[in-house]
C-alpha positions as CSV (number, residue, x, y, z in Angstrom):
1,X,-42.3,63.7,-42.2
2,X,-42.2,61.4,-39.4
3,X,-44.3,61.9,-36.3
4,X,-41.9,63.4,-32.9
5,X,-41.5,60.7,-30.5
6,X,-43.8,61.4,-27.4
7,X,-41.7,62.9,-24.1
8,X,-40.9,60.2,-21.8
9,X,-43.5,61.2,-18.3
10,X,-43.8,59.7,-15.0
11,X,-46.3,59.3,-12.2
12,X,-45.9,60.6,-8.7
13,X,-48.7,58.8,-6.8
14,X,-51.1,61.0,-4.1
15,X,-53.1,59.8,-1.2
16,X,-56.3,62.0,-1.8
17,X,-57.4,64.9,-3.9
18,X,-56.1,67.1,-1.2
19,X,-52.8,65.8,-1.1
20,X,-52.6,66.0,-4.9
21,X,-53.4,70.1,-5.3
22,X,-51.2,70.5,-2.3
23,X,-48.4,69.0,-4.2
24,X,-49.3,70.8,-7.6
25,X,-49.0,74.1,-6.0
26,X,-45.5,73.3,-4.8
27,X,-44.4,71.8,-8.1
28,X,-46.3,75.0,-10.0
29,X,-44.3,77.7,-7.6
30,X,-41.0,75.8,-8.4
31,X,-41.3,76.0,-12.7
32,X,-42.2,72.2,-12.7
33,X,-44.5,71.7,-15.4
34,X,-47.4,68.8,-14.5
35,X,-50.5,67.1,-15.1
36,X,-53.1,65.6,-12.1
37,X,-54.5,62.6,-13.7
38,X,-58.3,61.2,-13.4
39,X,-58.7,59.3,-10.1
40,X,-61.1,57.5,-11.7
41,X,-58.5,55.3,-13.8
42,X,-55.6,54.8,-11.0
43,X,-56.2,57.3,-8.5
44,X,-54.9,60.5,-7.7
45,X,-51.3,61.0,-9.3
46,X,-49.5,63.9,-11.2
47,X,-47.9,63.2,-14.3
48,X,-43.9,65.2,-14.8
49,X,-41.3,64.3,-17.9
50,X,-38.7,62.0,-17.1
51,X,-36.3,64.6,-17.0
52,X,-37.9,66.3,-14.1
53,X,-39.1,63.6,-12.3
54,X,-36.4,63.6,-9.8
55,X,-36.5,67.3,-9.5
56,X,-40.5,66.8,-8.5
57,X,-39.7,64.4,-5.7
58,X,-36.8,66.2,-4.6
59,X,-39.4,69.1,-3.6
60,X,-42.0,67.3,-2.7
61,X,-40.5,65.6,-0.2
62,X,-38.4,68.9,1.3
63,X,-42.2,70.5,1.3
64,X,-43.7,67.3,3.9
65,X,-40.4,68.1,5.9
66,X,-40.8,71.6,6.4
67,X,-44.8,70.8,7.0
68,X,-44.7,67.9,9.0
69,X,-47.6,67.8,12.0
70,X,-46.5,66.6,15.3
71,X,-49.6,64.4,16.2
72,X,-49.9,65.3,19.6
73,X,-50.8,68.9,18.5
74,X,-54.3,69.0,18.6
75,X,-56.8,72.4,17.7
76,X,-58.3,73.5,20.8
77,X,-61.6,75.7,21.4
78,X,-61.0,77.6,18.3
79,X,-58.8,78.1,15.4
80,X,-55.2,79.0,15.7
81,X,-55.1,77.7,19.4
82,X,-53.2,74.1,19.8
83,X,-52.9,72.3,23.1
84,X,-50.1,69.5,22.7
85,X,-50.6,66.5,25.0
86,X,-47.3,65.4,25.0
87,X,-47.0,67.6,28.1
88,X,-48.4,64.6,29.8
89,X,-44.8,63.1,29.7
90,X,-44.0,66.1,32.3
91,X,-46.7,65.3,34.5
92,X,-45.3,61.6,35.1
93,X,-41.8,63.0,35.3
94,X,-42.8,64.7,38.2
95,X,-45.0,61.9,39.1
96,X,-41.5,59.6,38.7
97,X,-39.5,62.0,41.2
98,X,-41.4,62.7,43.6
99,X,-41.7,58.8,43.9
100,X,-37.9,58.6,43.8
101,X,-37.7,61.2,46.4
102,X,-40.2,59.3,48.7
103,X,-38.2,55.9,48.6
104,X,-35.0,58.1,49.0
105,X,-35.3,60.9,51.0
106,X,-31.4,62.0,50.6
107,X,-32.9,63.4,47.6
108,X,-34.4,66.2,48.8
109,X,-31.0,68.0,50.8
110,X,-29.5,67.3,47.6
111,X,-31.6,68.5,45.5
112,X,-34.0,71.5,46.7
113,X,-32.4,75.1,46.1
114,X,-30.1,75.9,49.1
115,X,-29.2,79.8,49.5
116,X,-25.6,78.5,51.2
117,X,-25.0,75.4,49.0
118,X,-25.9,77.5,45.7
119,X,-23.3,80.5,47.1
120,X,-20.5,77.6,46.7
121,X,-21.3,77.1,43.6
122,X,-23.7,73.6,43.6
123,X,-25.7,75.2,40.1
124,X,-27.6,72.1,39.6
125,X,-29.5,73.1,42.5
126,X,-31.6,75.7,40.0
127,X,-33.0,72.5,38.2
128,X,-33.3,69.5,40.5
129,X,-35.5,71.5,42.5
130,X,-38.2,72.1,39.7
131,X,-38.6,68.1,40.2
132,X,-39.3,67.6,43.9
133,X,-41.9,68.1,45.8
134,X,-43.3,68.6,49.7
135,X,-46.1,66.6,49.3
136,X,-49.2,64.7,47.5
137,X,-51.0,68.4,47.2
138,X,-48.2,70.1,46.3
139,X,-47.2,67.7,43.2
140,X,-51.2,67.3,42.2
141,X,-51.6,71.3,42.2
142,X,-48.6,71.8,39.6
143,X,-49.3,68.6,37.9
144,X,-52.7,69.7,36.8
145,X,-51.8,73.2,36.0
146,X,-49.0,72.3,34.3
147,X,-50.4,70.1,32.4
148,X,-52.5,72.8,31.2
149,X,-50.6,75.6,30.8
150,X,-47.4,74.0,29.4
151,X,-50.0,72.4,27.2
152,X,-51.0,75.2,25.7
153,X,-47.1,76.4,25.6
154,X,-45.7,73.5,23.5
155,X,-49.0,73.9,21.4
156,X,-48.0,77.3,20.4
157,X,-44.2,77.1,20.2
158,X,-43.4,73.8,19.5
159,X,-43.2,70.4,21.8
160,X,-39.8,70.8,22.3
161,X,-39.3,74.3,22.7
162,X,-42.3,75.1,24.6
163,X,-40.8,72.5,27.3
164,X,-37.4,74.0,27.2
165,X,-38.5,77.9,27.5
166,X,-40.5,76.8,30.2
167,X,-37.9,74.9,32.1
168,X,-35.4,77.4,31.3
169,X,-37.6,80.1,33.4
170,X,-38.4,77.8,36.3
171,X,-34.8,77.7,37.0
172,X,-34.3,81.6,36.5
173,X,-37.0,81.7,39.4
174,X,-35.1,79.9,41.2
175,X,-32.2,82.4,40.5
176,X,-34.1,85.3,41.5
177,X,-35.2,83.8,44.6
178,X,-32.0,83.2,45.6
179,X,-30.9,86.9,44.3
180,X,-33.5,88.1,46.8
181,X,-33.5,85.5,49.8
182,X,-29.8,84.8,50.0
183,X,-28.6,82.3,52.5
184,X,-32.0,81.6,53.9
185,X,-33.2,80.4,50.9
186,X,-34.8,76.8,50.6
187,X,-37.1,75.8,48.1
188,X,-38.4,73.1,45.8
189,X,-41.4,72.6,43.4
190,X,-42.2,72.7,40.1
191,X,-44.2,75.9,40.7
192,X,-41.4,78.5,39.0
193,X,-42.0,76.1,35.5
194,X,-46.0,76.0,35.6
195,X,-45.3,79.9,35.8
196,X,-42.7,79.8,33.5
197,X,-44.9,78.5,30.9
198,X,-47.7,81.0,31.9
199,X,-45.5,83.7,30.8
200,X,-44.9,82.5,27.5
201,X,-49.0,82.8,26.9
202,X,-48.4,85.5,28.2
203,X,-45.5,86.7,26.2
204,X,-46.9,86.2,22.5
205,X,-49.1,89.1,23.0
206,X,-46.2,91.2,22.2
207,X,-46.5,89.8,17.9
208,X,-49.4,91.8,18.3
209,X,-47.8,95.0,18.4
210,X,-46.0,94.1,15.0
211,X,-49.5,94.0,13.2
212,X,-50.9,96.9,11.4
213,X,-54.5,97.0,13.3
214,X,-55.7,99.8,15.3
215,X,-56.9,97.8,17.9
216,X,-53.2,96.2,18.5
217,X,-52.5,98.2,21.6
218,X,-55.7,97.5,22.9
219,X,-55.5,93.6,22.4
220,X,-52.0,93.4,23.9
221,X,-53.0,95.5,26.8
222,X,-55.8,93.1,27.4
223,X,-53.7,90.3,26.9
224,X,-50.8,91.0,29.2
225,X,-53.6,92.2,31.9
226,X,-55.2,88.5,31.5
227,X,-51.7,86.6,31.9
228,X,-50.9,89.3,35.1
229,X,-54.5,87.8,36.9
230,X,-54.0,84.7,36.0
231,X,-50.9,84.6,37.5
232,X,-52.0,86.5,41.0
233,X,-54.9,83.7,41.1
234,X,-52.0,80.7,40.6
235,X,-49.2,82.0,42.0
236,X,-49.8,84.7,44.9
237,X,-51.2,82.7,47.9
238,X,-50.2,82.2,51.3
239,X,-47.3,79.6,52.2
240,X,-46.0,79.8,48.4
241,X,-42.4,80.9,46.9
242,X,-44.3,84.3,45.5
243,X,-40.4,85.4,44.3
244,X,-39.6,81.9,42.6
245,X,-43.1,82.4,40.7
246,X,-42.7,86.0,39.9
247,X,-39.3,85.2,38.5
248,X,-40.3,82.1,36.5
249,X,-43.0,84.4,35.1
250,X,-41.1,87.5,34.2
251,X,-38.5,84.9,32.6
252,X,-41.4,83.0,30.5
253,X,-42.6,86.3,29.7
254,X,-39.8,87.7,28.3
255,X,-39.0,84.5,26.5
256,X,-42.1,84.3,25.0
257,X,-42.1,87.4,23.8
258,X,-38.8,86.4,21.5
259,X,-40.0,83.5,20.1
260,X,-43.3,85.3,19.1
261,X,-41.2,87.1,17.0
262,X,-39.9,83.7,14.8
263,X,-43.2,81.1,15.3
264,X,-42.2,78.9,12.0
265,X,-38.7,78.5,13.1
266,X,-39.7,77.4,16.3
267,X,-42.3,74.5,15.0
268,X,-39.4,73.1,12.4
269,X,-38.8,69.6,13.4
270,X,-35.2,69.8,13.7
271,X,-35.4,73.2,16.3
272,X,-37.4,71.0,18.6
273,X,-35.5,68.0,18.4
274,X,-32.8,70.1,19.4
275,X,-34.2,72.1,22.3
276,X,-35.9,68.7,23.4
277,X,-32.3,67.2,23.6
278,X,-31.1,70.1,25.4
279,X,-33.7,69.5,28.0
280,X,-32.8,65.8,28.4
281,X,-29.4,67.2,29.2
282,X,-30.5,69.8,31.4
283,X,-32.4,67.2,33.9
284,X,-29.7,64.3,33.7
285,X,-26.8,65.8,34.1
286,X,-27.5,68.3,37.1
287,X,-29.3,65.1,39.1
288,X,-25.9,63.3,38.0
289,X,-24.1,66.1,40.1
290,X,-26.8,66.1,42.9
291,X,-26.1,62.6,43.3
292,X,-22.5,62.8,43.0
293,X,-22.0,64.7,45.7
């Protein structure tokens, strides 16, 4: 009786031994039957039939999609706590404006957020003003913060969304200084978005109430009490917008508290590509109308 033919197999090469179990696991939890050769012969691989060999990659590569690391994420002081440095490229944003204001100062009146302009409607007003700035102290004070706190923001929510939720509450600041102020009011800094991102620290204390520990109440009490002083140190002093900064905490507070509730969805690639588009568009297109006016 003559001898089955052997099953046709493929190899699916692997950087490292890590790289290789990591990729078992996901072929194993999808029916995929496979070998990991000896990386002694030709280094780490796993072995599938012919007939699933497309099936294999297909998975494989949807698994590095969905787990992709954004290089600027980086552990910080302990595990489970990321600071992303790609905030830097808000620090010379500002950096870039307030440079732009200085060689034009028209910039400023058409720019900062005007109680009368922003009652005829001039929305764009609730933005431009998170990017100008009084003065060299003023623009190194949120710079540094910022740099920190939205930091530590991106780093927990994503790059793109971090930026965007924080953004997003500076200009409801804004809002609820003018709610409060009226006509009068005239402001500018980036202040309401260093705040903004405080309260989305702030605000993932509230995915601790969804965890079955008996000490959850206590360790969201201590957390919200811990974002509150930090934000009476930062943003309750003399000469400061204390309205614009309650506001843009409040707003990156409440924020926060929603995307606690999703954290994958809010590190998936294509969510921040998206939100980080959406910020382009919200600081070009109001400065667009500032300066078209």
């Amino acid at each position: 009786m003559p001898e089955p033919l052997p099953t046709p197999v493929k190899q699916i090469s692997a950087r490292n031994r890590r790289q290789a179990m990591d990729w078992s696991l996901v072929l194993a939890s999808q029916g995929i039957e496979h070998v990991i050769e000896d990386p002694l012969e030709s280094g780490w691989a796993l072995t599938v039939t012919a007939q699933d060999y497309e099936a294999a990659l297909a998975t494989i590569h949807q698994y590095r999609l969905e787990n992709r690391h954004w290089r600027w994420r980086r552990p910080f002081f302990q595990p489970g706590l990321f600071f992303d440095w790609s905030s830097l490229a808000w620090v010379l944003l500002i950096i870039f404006f307030y440079w732009w204001s200085a060689a034009r100062p028209d910039l400023r009146s058409r720019g900062i957020t005007d109680g009368i302009a922003l009652g005829r409607g001039e929305w764009w007003r609730l933005f431009t003003a998170t990017w100008l700035h009084a003065d060299l102290a003023h623009l190194a004070m949120n710079a540094v913060f910022g740099l920190v706190l939205l930091g530590l923001a991106m780093g927990r929510y994503g790059p793109g969304t971090g930026l965007l939720a924080a953004y997003l509450a500076g200009a409801a600041g804004n809002i609820v200084a003018w709610f409060v102020y009226g006509e009068t009011q005239h402001g500018l800094g980036a202040s309401g978005v260093v705040m903004g991102a405080l309260g989305l620290l702030t605000g993932q204390a509230f995915a601790l109430l969804k965890q079955r520990n008996p000490f959850a109440i206590r360790l969201f009490t201590g957390a919200v009490l811990g974002g509150v002083l930090l934000f009476v140190f930062l943003g309750v002093s003399p000469g400061t917008d204390v309205i614009a900064h309650l506001g843009g905490f409040v707003a990156g507070t409440l924020l926060g508290s929603l995307l606690a509730l999703a954290p994958r969805l809010t590190h998936r690639p294509r969510v921040n590509l998206v939100a980080g588009m959406l910020f382009a568009v919200l600081v070009i297109l109001p400065w667009l109308r500032a300066l078209a006016q």
